[in-house]
C-alpha positions in Angstrom: 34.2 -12.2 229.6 33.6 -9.0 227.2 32.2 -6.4 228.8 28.9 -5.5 227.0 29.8 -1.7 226.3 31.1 -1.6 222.4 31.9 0.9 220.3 29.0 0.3 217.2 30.1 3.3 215.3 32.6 5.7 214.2 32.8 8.2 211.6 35.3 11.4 210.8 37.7 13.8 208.8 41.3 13.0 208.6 44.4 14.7 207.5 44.5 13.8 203.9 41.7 11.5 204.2 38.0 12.2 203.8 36.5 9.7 205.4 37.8 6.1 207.5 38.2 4.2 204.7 40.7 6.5 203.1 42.6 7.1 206.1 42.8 3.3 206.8 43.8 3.0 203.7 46.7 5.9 203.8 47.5 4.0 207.6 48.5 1.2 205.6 50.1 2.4 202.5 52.5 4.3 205.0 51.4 7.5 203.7 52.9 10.6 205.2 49.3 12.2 206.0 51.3 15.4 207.4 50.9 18.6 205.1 52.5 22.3 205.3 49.2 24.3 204.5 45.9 25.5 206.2 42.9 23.1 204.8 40.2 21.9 207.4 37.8 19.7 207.3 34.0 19.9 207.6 33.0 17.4 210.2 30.3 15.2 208.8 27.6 13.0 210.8 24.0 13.4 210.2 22.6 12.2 213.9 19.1 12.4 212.2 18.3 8.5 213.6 18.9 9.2 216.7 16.8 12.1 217.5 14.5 11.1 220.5 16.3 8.3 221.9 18.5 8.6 225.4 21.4 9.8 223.8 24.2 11.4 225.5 26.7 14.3 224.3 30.4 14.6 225.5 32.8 17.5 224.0 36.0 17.8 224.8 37.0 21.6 223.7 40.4 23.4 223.8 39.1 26.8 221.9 36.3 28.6 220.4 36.1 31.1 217.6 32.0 31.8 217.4 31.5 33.9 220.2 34.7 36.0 219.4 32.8 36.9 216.4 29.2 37.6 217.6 30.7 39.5 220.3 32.6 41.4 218.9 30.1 44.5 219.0 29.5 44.7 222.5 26.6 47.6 222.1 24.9 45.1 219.8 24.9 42.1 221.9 21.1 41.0 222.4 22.2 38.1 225.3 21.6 35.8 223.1 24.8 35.2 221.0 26.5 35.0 224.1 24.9 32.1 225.6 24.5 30.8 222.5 28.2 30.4 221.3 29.5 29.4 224.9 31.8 26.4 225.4 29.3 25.2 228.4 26.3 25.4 226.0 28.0 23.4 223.0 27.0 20.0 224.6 23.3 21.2 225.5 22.6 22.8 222.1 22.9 19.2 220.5 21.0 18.0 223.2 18.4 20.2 222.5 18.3 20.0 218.8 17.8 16.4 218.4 16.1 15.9 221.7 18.7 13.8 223.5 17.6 13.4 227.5 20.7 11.7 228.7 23.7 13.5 230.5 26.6 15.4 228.8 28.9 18.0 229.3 31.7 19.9 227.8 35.1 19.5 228.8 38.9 21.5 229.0 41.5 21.7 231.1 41.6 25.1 231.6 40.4 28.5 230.8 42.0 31.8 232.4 41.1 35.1 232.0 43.2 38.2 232.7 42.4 41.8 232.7 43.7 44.9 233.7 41.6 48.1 234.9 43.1 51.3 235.8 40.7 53.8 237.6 40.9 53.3 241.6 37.8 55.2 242.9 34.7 53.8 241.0 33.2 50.4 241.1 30.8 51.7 238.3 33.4 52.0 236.0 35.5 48.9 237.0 32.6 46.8 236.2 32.6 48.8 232.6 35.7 47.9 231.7 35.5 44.5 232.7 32.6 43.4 230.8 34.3 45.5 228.1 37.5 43.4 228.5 35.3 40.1 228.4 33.2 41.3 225.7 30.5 39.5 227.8 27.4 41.5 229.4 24.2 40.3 229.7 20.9 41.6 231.9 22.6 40.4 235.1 25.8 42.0 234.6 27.6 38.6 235.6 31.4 37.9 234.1 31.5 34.0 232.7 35.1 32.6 233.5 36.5 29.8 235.0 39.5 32.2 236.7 39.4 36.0 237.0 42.9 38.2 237.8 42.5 41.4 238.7 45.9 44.1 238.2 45.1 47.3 240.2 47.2 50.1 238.6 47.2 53.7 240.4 50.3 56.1 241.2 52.5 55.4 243.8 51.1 58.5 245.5 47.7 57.5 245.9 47.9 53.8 246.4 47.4 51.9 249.8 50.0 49.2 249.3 52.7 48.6 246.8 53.5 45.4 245.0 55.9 46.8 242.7 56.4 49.2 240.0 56.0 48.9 236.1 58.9 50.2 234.6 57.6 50.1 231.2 55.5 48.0 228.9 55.0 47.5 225.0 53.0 45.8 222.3 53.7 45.0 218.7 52.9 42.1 216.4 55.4 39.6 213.9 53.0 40.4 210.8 53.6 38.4 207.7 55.8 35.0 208.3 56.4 32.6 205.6 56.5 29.2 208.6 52.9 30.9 208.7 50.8 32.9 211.6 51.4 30.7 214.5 55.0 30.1 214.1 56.9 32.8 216.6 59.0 35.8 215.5 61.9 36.0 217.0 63.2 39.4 215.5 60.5 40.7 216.2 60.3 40.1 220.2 63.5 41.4 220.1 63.0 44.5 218.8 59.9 45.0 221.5 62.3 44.2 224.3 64.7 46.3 222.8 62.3 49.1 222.8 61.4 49.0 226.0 64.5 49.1 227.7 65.2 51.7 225.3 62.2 53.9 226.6 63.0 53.1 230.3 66.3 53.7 230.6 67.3 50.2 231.8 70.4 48.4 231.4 69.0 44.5 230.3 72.1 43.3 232.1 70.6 44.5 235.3 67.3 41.9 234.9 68.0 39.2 237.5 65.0 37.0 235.8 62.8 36.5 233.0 59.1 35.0 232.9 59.2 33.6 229.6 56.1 32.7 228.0 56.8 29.0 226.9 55.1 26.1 227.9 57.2 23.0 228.2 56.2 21.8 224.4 57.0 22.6 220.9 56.2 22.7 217.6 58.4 20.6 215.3 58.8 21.6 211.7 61.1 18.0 211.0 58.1 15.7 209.8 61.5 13.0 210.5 61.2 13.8 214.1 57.1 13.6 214.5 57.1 10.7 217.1 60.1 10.6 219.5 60.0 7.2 220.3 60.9 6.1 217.1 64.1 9.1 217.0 67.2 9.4 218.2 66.2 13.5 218.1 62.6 14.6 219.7 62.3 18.1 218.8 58.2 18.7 219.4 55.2 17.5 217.7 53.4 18.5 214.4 50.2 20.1 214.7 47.1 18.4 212.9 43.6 18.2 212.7 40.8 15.6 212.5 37.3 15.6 213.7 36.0 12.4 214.9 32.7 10.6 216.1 32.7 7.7 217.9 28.6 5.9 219.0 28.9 3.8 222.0 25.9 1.5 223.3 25.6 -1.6 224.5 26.1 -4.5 222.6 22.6 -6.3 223.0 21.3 -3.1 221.6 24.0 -2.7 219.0 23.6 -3.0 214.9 27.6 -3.2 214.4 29.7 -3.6 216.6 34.2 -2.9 216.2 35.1 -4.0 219.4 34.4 -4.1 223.1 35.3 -1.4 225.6 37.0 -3.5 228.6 38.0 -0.7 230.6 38.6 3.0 230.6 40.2 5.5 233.3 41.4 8.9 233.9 43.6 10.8 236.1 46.0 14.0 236.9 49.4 14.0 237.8 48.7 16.5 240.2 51.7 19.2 241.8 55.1 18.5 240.6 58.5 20.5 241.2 59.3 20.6 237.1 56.4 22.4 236.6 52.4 21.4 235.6 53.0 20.6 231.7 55.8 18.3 232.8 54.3 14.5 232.5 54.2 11.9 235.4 55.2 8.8 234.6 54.5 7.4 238.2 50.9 8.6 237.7 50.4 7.2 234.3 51.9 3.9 235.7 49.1 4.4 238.4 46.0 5.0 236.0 47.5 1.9 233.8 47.7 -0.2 236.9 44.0 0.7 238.1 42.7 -0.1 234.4 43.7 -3.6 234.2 42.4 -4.2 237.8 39.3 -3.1 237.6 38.7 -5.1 234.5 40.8 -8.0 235.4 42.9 -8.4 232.4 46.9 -9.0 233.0 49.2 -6.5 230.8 50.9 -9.4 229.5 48.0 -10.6 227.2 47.8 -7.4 225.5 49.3 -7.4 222.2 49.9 -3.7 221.3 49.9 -0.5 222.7 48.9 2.9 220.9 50.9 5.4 222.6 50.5 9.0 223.2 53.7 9.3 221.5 53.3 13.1 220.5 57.5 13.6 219.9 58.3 15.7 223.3 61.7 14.7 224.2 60.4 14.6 227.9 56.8 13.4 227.2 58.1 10.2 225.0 60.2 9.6 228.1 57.9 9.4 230.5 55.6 7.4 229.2 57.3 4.6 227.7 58.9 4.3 231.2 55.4 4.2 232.6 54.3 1.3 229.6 57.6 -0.7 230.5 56.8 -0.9 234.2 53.1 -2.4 233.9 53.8 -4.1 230.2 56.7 -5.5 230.5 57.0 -7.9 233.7 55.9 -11.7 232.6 56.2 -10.8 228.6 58.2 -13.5 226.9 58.3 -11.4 224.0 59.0 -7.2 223.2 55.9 -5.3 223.7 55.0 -3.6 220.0 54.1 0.0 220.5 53.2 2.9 218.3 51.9 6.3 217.8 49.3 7.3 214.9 50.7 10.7 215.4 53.9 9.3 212.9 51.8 9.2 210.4 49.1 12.0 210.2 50.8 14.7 213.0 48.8 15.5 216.5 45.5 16.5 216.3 45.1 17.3 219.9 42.0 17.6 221.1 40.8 14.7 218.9 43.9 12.7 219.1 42.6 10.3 221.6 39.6 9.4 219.1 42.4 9.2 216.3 43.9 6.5 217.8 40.5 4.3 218.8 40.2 5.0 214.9 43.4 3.0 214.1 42.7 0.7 216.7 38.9 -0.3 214.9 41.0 -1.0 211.7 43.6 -3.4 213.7 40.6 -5.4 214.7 38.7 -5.3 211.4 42.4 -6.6 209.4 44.0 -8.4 212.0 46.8 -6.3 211.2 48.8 -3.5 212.8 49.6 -0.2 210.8 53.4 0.7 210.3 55.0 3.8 212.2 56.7 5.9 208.8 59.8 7.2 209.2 61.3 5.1 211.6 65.0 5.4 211.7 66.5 4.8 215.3 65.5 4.3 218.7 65.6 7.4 221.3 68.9 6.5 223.3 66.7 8.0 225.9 63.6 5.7 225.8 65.3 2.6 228.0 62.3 0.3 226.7 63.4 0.9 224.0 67.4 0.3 224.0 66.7 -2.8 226.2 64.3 -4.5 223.7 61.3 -4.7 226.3 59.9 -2.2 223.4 59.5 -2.7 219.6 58.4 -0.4 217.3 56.1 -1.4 214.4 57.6 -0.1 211.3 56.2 -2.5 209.0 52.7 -4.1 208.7 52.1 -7.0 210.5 49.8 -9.3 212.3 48.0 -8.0 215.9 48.6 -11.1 218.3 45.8 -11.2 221.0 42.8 -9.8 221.1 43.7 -6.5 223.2 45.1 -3.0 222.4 45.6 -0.4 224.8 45.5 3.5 224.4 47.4 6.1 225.6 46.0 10.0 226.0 47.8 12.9 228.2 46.8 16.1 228.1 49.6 19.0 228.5 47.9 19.9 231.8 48.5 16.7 233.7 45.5 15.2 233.1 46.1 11.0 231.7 43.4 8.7 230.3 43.6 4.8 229.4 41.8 2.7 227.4 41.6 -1.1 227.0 39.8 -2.3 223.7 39.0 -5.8 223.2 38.6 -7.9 219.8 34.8 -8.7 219.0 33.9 -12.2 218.7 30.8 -12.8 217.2 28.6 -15.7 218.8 27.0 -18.4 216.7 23.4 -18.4 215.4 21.5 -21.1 216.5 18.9 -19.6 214.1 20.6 -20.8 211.2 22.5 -23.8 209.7 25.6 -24.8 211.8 27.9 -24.7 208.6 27.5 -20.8 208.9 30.6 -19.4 210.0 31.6 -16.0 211.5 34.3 -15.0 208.6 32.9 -15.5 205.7 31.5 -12.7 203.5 27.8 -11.6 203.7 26.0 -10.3 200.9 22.5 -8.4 201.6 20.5 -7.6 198.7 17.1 -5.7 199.6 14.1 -4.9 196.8 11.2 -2.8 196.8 7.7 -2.1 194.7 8.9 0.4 192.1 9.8 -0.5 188.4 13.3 0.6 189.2 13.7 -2.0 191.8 11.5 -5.0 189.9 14.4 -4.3 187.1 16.7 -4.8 190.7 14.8 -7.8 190.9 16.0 -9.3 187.7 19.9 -8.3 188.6 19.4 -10.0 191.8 18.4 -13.2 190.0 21.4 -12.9 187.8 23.8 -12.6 190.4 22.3 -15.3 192.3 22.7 -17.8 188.7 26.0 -16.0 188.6 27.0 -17.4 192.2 25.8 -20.6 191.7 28.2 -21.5 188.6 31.0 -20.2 191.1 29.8 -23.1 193.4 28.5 -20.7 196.2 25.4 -21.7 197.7 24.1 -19.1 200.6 23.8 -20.1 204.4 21.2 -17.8 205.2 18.1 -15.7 202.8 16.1 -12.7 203.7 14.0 -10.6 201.5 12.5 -7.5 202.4 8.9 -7.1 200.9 8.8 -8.1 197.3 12.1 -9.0 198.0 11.4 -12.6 199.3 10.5 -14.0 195.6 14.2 -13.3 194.8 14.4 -15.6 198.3 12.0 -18.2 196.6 14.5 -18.0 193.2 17.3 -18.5 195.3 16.2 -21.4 197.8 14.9 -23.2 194.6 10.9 -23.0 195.0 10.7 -21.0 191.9 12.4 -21.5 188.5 13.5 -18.4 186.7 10.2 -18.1 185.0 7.9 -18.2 187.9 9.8 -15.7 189.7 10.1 -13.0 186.5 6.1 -13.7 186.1 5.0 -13.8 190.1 7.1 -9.8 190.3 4.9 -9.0 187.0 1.4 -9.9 187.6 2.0 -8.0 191.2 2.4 -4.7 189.9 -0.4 -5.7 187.0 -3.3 -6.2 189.7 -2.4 -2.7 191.3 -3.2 -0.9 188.3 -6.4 -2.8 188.0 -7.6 -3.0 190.8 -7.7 0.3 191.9 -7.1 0.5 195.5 -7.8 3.4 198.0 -5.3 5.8 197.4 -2.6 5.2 200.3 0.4 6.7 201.6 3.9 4.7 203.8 5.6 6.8 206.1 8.9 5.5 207.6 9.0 6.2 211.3 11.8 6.0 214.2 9.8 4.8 217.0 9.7 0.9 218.3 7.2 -1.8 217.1 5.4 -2.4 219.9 5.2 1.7 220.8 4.0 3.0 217.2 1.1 0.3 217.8 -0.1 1.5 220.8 -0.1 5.1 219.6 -1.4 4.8 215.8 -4.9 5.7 214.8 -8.0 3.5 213.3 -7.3 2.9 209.9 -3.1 3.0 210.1 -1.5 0.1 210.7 2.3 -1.1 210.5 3.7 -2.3 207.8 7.3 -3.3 208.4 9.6 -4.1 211.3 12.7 -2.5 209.5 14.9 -2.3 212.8 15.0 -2.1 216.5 13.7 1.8 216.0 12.6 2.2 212.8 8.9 1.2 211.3 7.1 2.1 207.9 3.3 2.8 208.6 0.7 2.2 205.8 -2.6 3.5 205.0 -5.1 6.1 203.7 -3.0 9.1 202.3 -4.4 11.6 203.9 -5.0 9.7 207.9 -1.4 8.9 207.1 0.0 12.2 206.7 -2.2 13.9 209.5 -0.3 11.4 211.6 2.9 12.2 210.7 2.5 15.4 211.1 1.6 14.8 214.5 4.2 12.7 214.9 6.8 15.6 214.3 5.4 17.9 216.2 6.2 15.7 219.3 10.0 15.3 218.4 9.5 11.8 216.6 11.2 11.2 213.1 8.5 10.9 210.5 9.3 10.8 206.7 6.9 9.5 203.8 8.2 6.8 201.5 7.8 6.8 197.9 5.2 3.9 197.6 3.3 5.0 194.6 0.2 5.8 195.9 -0.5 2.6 197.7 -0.9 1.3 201.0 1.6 -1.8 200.5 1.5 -4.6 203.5 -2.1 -3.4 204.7 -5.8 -4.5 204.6 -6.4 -1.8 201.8 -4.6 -4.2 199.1 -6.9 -7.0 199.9 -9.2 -6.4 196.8 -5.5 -6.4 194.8 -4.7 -9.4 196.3 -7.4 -11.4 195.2 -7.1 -10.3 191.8 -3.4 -11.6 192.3 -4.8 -15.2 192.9 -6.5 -15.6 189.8 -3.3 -14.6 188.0 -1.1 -16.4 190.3 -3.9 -19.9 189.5 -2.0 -20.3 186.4 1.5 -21.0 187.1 2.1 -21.5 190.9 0.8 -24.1 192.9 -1.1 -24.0 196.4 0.1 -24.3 199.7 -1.4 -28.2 200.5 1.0 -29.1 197.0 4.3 -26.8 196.7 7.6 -27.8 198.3 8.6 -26.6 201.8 11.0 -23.9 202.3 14.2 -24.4 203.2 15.6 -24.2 206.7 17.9 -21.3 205.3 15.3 -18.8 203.7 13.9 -17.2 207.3 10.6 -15.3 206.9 9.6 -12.1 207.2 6.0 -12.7 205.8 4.9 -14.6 209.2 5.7 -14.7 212.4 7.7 -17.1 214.4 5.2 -18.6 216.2 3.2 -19.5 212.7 7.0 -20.9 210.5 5.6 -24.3 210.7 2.1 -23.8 209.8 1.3 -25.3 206.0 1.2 -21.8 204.6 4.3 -20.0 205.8 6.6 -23.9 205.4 5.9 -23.9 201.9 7.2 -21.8 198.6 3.8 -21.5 197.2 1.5 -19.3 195.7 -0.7 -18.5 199.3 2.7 -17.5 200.5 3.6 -14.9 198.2 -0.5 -13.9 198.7 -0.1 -13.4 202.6 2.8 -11.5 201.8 1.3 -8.2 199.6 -0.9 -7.8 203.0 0.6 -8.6 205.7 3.4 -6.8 207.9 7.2 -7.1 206.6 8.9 -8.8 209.9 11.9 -7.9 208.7 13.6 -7.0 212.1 12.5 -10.4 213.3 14.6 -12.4 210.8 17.7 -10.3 210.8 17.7 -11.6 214.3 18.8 -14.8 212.7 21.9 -13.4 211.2 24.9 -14.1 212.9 
């Protein structure tokens, strides 16, 4: 059984790709997304829809530049730019902003401070210097850090107790560097340790050890050697960047939806003798283990695993010894594993979300991206050299309906993730011959010239299809979109439908209606009609939060204006000046009938409707009444003044 969390969006920046489409498209092309030079990438998700609504926000955060530059005056500082830059305030800022009530938090591994202050006899100034060092100081004088380490520095003379004595210390910096800013100097350390010793008097010889300041990883500049599962030599990982947005709900609630979320889980490795940023393949095996439990799926059914695969000649190790334990068991065949990171570098803190991307494309093609630059297995990866393990260097098909995700974090900390194809279920609102694969084509129209000339290309394209033999499943029109729906089901001929769209903007002009207004609100149905005013009403059920309101101009726009001051997306639609799908174009539709008279016939003598055009003009409970079965003129009537139900029939779309 699918478990009703999906993932219903996603949206981001990509090395060399602008948007999803691009990078699934570079994916599989097998283009080497891995540059040499500084570009970012603006992230780019307008959460405007979802302002109001019980919306959580969850950052993950390894660094951040703002407050280093607002605080980098300290006499300046009003308070403000301190909270308002901090990495605990990032989630509640987007909170705030678009009024989102349900939990979030921000998230790193670590954060250490350390500081050095050098006067022994006055708290007074110790506390200077340390909000100094912080840059940090607000009414309450309190210091913001998750780990605080203070060096007391006095003579020997003076002092109380003696941890040991500094011999001699010295700063300088690698300047220019052609690798670029972040890539390490080592002439240049050199020459600092050279200098110091010099100053001191200190044979180097004589140090019995050396604190060096690596961490376990490194930075490869071989773009061959980006994923060292797929290389005999696993050298480090290239840096990247991406910024990526993923919209979870539940899938009863959802208006897409790429695939279901089956089970998800995090650990930490915990204390181990190598060291913290060594990885644990007993604890990934663990976490792994505790995933498919809980969710009840065996390893053996799925079909691919995206790894974490960043290129670390100990980190590609460990894991794919960890995947071959709980993958490998009662698999007839070799498990196919990858890592995205081959083909676009590691974007760290958003490389977990990189790889849900790839995995969303899998399920959309049915097919799995290649690895690039695969030359040999890593004579160290035993999965790999026994053939439990394949690499997928090639495009080719995803078998199953499962792929698993891999995400470490240098600190020890391990995540899983189990994604699951989505199935769609059948209509039963619909014709039975409808079936899940086919293509869909949605066609909307509105009440301006530009969309009656819409009109006309939607009538073409519907002649067009039928010479190609294709005959639609399903119809839905939106407004004065449902006489395209009457061309198309075959209650109008070509005529009818070019004169019905005519004569309907004709009577507007003539008869003169109350000047009106159509705002487009994101509030429920049933919630914007218990709140609106006398004389507003609501004129069409676009979606499960989204309605258009119709009336007097002026009512109208008081309203909306109220509407935003409570927090409530309110935006008026171009309608002309009219009051469409309300009791104010009743003296227009009237008019329409002695037009309509001429050409169309009533309800009690026009052909029914077909099972496959679904209304939007009544509701349900009133489809088999004589007015809303047939393609007539009373139809198309009821339709200029009544409510678009448009919500209500799209539930009829498998």
């Amino acid at each position: 059984m699918a478990c009703p969390v999906v993932i219903s969006g996603i949206s981001g920046r990509f090395p060399e790709s602008s948007d999803c489409d691009e990078f699934k498209r570079n994916l599989y092309n097998g283009v080497d997304m891995i540059s040499n030079d500084n570009r970012r990438w603006p992230p780019g998700f307008n959460p405007e829809e979802l302002r109001g609504t019980r919306t959580g926000v969850y950052i993950g955060l390894m660094t951040t530049e703002a407050n280093d530059f607002a605080e980098g005056n300290p006499e300046k500082l009003t308070g403000y730019e301190t909270i308002g830059s901090t990495r605990a305030m990032l989630a509640n800022r987007l909170s705030y902003a678009f009024n989102f009530s349900a939990n979030g938090y921000v998230r790193s591994e670590a954060a250490v401070v350390i500081f050095i202050t050098r006067d022994s006899s006055s708290r007074r100034i110790y506390c200077h210097i340390v909000q100094k060092a912080f840059l940090l100081i607000s009414a309450n004088g309190y210091v913001r850090s998750e780990a605080a380490v203070v060096i007391f520095i006095t003579r020997d003379s003076s002092s109380r107790r003696i941890y040991c004595h500094i011999m001699g210390t010295a700063t300088n910096t690698d300047g220019h560097k052609k690798q670029g800013q972040t890539y390490p100097s080592s002439v240049r350390q050199a020459e600092l340790m050279r200098e110091v010793y010099e100053r001191c008097g200190v044979d180097p010889a004589d140090v019995g050890y050396v604190e060096a300041h690596g961490t376990g990883t490194s930075v490869s500049d071989n773009q061959e050697s980006v994923l060292g599962i797929t290389m005999n030599r696993s050298n480090g990982y290239v840096r990247s960047e991406a910024a990526v947005v993923i919209f979870i709900t539940r899938d009863s609630s959802s208006r897409r939806i790429y695939c279901h979320i089956m089970g998800t889980a995090t650990n930490t490795d915990g204390h181990k003798k190598q060291g913290q940023t060594y990885p644990s393949s007993v604890r990934q095996a663990e976490l792994m283990r505790e995933v498919y439990e809980r969710c009840g799926v065996d390893p053996a059914d799925v079909g691919y695993v995206e790894a974490h695969g960043t290129g670390t000649s100990v980190g590609d190790v460990q894991e794919t010894n960890a995947i071959t334990e709980i993958f490998c068991q009662n698999r007839s065949s070799p498990l196919l594993i990858g890592s995205v990171k081959s083909n676009c570098g590691h974007t760290e803190p958003t490389s977990g979300l990189v790889s849900i991307a790839k995995a969303t494309f899998t399920f959309e093609t049915g097919l799995l991206p290649p690895n690039i630059n695969y030359r040999t297995p890593n004579p160290n990866i035993s999965g790999l050299m026994e053939g439990k393990l394949k690499v997928v260097n090639r495009v080719q098909p995803l078998v199953g309906d499962y792929i698993a995700i891999n995400s470490f974090g240098v600190g020890g900390t391990n995540a899983h993730v189990l994604l699951k194809k989505y199935a769609p279920r059948p209509s039963s609102g619909i014709s039975s011959t409808v079936v899940s694969k086919i293509p869909r084509l949605m066609i909307a129209a509105g009440r301006t010239k530009q969309c009656v000339e819409q009109l006309l290309d939607q009538i073409g394209l519907v002649n067009v299809l039928k010479t190609l033999g294709v005959e639609p499943d399903g119809i839905v029109g939106h407004s004065i979109g449902e006489l395209s729906c009457s061309y198309a089901d075959g209650g109008f001929t070509l005529e009818e439908t070019i004169l019905a769209a005519y004569y309907r903007g004709c009577v507007l002009v003539e008869a003169k209606p109350v000047r009106g207004a159509m705002v487009a609100v994101g509030m429920g149905w049933d919630e914007i009609n218990r709140k609106l005013p006398n004389g507003i009403v609501a004129a069409c059920h676009n979606s499960n939060e989204s309605v258009t309101i119709s009336g007097p101009r002026e009512e109208v726009r008081r309203f909306a204006e109220e509407l935003k001051e409570g927090g409530v997306f309110a935006k008026e639609v171009d309608s002309l000046g009219f009051a469409f799908h309300s009791p104010y174009l009743a003296t227009a539709a009237k008019l329409l009938r002695t037009k309509y008279e001429k050409f169309l016939c009533p309800a009690d003598s026009a052909s029914p409707r077909t099972p496959r055009w679904i209304s939007t003009s009544f509701p349900e409970s009133e489809w088999s009444d004589q007015q809303a079965h047939t393609c007539s003129m009373d139809y198309h009537l009821h339709n200029v003044s009544s409510p678009v139900l448009f919500h209500q029939a799209m539930s009829y779309v498998p």
